[in-house]
Structures are given as C-alpha cells and as structure tokens.
C-alpha angles and dihedrals in degrees: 000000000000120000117187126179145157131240139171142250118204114242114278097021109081088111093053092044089058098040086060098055092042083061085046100165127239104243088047097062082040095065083038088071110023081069094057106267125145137171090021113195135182116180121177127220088216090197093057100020092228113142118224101211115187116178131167121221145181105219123020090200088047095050095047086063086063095082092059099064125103095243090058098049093049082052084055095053090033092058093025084109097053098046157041111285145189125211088274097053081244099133114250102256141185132205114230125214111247094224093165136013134166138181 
C-alpha cells in the first residue's frame, strides 16, 4: 500500500531539517522497516516548505503502531524545533489522495 502525505518546515530550517534526516539514526530506519516501510521518500517544495512524504507499507494497521514506539517518540521531539507540531511533538500531518501510479 502506498501512503503519501504532506507535512511542514518552519521557516529557516529546511537545512536542518535535511541534515537530520541525512544522520538518520539506525534504530530509526530499523523501526522503519520492522513495521513494515519501504521506499521512504521526503521531498520539499522549497517555495512553500511543505514536505511531500510517500512511503509503502505492508499494513496500514502495522504501520500505524509505529507511532506509538519509543524510537519514534524520541524523532518527534528530536525534530519537534524544525517543523510543524502538534501537542504531542507528533508533525501535523496530512494524508494525500493517490489519483495515478505506475510501476
């Protein structure tokens, strides 16, 4: 299954934003893929600082449990200063329709 979605960096941090996830940690693309994501992709629309994410995963209901792992809450509060947030440190983020794919 393909899951797109957009996100947002704060103003002045869009290189930060890309050096972290350059240093992605081990563990972290561990977990990535432990819960099922492959072909992970961020892309950022530098004029407005929204982030295009597409991921494929296995189980959407595996993949939602994701959120919930240690290593993913400390990358929420890790990132929590570069980006969007909500209370939680979680990004606000909004699922995108799939309209066209092709292999």
């Amino acid at each position: 299954m393909i899951k797109t979605f957009k996100m947002k960096v704060k103003e002045g941090q869009e290189e930060e934003y890309e050096r972290r996830h350059n240093l992605l940690w081990p563990e972290m693309a561990d977990m990535i893929h432990e819960y099922g994501g492959r072909n992970y992709t961020i892309s950022l629309d530098t004029e407005t600082r929204t982030l295009y994410g597409y991921i494929e995963v296995e189980d959407e209901a595996r993949w939602a449990e994701s959120s919930d792992t240690p290593v993913n809450r400390k990358w929420w509060d890790f990132m929590a200063d570069v980006m969007e947030t909500n209370p939680d440190n979680s990004p606000v983020s909004n699922d995108l329709k799939v309209v066209f794919h092709l292999d």
